[in-house]
C-alpha positions as CSV (number, residue, x, y, z in Angstrom):
1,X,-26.8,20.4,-16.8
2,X,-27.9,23.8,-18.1
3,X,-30.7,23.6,-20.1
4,X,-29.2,25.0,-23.6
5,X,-25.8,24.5,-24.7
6,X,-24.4,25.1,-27.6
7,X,-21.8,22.9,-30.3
8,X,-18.7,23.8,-29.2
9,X,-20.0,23.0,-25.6
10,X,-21.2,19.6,-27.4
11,X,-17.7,19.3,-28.9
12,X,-15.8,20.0,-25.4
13,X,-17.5,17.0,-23.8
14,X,-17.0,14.4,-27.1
15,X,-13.2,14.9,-26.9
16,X,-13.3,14.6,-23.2
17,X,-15.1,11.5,-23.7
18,X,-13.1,9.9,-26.2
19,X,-9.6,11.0,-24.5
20,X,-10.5,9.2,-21.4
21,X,-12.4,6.1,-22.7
22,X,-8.8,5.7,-24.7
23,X,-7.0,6.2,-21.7
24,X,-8.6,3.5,-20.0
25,X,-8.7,1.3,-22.7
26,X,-4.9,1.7,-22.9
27,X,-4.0,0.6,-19.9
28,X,-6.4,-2.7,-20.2
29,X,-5.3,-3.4,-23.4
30,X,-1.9,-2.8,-22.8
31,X,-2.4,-6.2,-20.3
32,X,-3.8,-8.2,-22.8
33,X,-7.7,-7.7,-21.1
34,X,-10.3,-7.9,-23.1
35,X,-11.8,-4.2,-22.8
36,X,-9.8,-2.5,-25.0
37,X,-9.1,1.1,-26.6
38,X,-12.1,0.5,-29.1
39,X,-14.5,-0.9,-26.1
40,X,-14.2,1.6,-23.7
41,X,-13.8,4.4,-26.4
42,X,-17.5,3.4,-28.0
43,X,-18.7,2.7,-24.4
44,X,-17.9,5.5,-23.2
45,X,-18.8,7.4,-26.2
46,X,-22.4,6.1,-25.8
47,X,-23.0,6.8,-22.2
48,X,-21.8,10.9,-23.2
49,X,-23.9,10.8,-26.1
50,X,-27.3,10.0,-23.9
51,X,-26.4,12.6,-21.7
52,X,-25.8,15.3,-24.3
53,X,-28.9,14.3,-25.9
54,X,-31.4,14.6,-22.8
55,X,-29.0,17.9,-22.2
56,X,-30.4,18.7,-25.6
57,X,-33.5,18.4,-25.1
58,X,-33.9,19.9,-21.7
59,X,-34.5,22.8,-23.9
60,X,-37.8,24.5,-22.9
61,X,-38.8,26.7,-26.5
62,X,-42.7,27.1,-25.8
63,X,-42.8,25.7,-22.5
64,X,-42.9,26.8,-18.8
65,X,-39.4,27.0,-17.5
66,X,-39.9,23.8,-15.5
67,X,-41.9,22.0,-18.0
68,X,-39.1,19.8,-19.0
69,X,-39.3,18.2,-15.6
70,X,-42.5,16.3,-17.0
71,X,-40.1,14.6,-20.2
72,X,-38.5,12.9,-17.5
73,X,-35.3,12.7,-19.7
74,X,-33.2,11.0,-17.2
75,X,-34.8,7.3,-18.2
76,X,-32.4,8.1,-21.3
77,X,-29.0,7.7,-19.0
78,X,-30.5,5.0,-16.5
79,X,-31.7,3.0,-19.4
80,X,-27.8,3.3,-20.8
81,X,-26.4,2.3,-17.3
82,X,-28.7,-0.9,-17.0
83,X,-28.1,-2.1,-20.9
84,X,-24.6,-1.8,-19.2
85,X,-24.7,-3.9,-16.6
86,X,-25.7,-6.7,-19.4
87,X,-22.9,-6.0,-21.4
88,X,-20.9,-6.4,-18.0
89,X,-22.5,-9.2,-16.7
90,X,-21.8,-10.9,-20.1
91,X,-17.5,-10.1,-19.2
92,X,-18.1,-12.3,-16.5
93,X,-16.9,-15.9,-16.4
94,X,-16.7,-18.9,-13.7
95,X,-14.7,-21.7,-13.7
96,X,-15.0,-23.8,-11.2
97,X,-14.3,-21.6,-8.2
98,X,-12.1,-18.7,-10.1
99,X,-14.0,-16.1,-11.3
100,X,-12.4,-14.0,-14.0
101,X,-13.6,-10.7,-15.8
102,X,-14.6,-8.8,-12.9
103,X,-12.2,-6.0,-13.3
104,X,-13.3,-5.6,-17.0
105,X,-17.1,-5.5,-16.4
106,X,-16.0,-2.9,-13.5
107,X,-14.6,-1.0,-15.8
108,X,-16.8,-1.4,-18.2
109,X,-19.3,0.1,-15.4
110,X,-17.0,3.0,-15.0
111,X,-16.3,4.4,-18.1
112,X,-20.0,4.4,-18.8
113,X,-20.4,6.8,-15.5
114,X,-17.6,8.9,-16.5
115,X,-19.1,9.2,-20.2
116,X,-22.5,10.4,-18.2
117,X,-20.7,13.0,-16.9
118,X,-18.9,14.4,-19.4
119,X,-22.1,14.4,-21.4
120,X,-24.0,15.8,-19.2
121,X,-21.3,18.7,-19.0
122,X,-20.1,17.6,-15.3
123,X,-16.3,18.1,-16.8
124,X,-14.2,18.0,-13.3
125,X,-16.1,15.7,-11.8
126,X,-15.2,13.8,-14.8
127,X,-11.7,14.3,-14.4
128,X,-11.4,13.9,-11.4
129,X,-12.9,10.3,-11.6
130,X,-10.7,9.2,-14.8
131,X,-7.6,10.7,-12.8
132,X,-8.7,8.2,-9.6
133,X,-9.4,5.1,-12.0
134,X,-6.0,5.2,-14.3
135,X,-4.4,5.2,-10.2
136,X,-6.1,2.2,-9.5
137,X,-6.0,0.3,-12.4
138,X,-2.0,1.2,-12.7
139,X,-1.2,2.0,-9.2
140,X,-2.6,-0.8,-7.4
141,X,-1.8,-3.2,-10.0
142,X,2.1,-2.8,-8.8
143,X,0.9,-3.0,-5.8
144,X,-0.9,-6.5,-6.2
145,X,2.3,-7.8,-8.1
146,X,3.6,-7.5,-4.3
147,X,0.9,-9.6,-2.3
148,X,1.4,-12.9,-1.7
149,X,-1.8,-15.2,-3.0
150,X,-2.5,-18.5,-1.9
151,X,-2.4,-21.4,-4.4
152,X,-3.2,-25.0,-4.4
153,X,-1.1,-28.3,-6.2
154,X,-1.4,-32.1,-6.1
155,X,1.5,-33.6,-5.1
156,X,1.7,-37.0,-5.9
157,X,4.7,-39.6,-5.3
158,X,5.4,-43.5,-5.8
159,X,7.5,-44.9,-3.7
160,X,9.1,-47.8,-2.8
161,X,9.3,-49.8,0.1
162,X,12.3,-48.1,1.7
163,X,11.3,-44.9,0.6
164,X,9.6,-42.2,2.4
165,X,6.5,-42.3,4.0
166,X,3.4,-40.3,4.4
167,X,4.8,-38.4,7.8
168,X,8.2,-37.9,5.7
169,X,6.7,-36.3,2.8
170,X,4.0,-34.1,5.0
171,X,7.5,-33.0,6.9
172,X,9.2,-32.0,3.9
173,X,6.7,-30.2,2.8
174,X,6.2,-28.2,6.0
175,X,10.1,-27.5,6.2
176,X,9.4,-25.7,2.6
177,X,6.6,-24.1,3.6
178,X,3.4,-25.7,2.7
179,X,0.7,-26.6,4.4
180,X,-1.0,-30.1,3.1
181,X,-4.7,-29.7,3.0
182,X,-5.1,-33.6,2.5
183,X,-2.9,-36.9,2.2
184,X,-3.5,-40.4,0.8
185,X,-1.9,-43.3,0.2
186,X,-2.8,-46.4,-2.0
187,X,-0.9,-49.8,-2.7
188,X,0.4,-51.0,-5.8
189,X,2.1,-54.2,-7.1
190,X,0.6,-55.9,-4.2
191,X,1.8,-53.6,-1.6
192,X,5.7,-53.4,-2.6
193,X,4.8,-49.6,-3.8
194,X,3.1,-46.8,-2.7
195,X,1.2,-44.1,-4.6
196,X,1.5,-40.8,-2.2
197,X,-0.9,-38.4,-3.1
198,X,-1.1,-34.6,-1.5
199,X,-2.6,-31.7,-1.9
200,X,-1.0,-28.9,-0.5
201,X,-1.2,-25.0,0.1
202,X,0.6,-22.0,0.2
203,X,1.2,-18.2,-0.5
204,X,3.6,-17.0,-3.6
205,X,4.2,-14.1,-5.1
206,X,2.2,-13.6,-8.6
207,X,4.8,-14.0,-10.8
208,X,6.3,-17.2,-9.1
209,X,4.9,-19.9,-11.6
210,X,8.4,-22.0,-10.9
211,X,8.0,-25.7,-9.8
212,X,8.9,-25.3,-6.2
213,X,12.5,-26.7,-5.2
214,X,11.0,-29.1,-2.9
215,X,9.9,-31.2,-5.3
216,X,13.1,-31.3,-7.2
217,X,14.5,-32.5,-4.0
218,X,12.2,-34.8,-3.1
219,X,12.9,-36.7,-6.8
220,X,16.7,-36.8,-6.2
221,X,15.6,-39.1,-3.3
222,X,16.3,-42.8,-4.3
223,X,13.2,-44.4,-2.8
224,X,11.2,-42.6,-5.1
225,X,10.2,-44.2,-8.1
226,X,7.8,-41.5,-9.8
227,X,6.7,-37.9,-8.8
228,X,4.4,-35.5,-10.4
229,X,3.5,-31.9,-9.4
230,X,0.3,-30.7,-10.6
231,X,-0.5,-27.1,-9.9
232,X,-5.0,-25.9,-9.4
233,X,-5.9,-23.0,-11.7
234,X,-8.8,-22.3,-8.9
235,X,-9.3,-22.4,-5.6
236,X,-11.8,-25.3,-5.0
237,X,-12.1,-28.4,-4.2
238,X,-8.7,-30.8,-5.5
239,X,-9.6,-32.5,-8.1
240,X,-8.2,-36.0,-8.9
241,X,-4.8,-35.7,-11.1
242,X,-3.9,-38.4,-13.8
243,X,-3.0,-41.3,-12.3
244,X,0.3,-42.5,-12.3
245,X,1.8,-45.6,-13.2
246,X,3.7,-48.0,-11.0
């Protein structure tokens, strides 16, 4: 930073800082996220503003030319990033074993360093840093749309006596491609039905939320009296669907 600058100096970096905290809010808000224009504009904003003010007062009127070391004006900045990381932190939620918010507290994180620097007149490096985070947060997010992610679902089936078995259903499943994690099998109506009950894995695109056509299949079978496909929002341990009814 030099140690005097002057307004339209000051005014340079507040446009820089505003154009690119909109720019990032853009794209989040354009997905529905919860850091928006207004967030990462006034984030943003505040990170350049502690920069230009201990820019301000590096300013040494009166003093030795390296007296302003002794201010120790970069507590202002730090002090900004670590009120951050509560703000961050606070994005943050857990349910269960999903973990959502992440991205936003990251970029949360991220426009606060990019507001240091365009406050504290580091203008290409700036640049340069919103150019690389608009790639990711566009770029890679075709990209992800394209990687297959592993989800989890309860598969549970009654059926009767002549219908299929825990091996059949297992195989069916496998011809589809899933892989069952765990299987089990209870008795009702004193043994004349079966309540088939199996929680499986496998590797979809994003965007494929359809009931897969397995299951569809599997209900068009006539020894099967009930059937019930319940998809996992996390990744952790199955947890027990509604029971069904024989």
């Amino acid at each position: 930073m030099p140690p005097v600058i002057g307004w339209p100096e000051v005014l340079l970096r507040l446009v820089l800082t505003v154009a690119a905290g909109f720019l990032i809010g853009l794209n989040r808000g354009e997905h529905g996220h919860a850091a928006g224009i207004r967030t990462t504009i006034l984030v943003c904003l505040a990170a350049s503003l502690s920069m230009i003010q201990a820019n301000l007062l590096l300013e040494t009127v009166g003093k030795h030319a390296d007296s302003f070391v002794v201010l120790d004006l970069m507590r202002l900045p730090l002090g900004i990033l670590s009120g951050m990381g509560f703000i961050g932190a606070g994005a943050i939620l857990r349910r269960g074993s999903m973990v959502t918010g992440v991205t936003t507290a990251a970029t949360l994180w991220l426009t606060t360093a990019m507001g240091l620097c365009f406050g504290g007149g580091q203008i290409w490096l700036g640049l340069a840093t919103l150019a690389i985070a608009l790639g990711v947060l566009v770029g890679l997010k075709q990209f992800e749309r394209h990687l297959h992610r592993e989800r989890r679902a309860v598969l549970v089936v009654v059926a009767s006596g002549n219908g299929p078995g825990e091996a059949d259903l297992i195989a069916s499943l496998t011809a589809a491609g899933f892989k069952t994690v765990s299987a089990q099998v209870s008795y009702l109506d004193h043994g004349r039905d079966r309540r088939h009950q199996c929680t499986v894995r496998w590797r979809p695109l994003p965007d494929d939320i359809a009931t897969p056509p397995v299951v569809a299949d599997l209900a068009r079978n006539p020894g099967i009296r009930e059937i019930e496909w319940l998809p996992q929002v996390d990744l952790g341990e199955p947890r027990d669907p509604f029971p069904v009814n024989g």
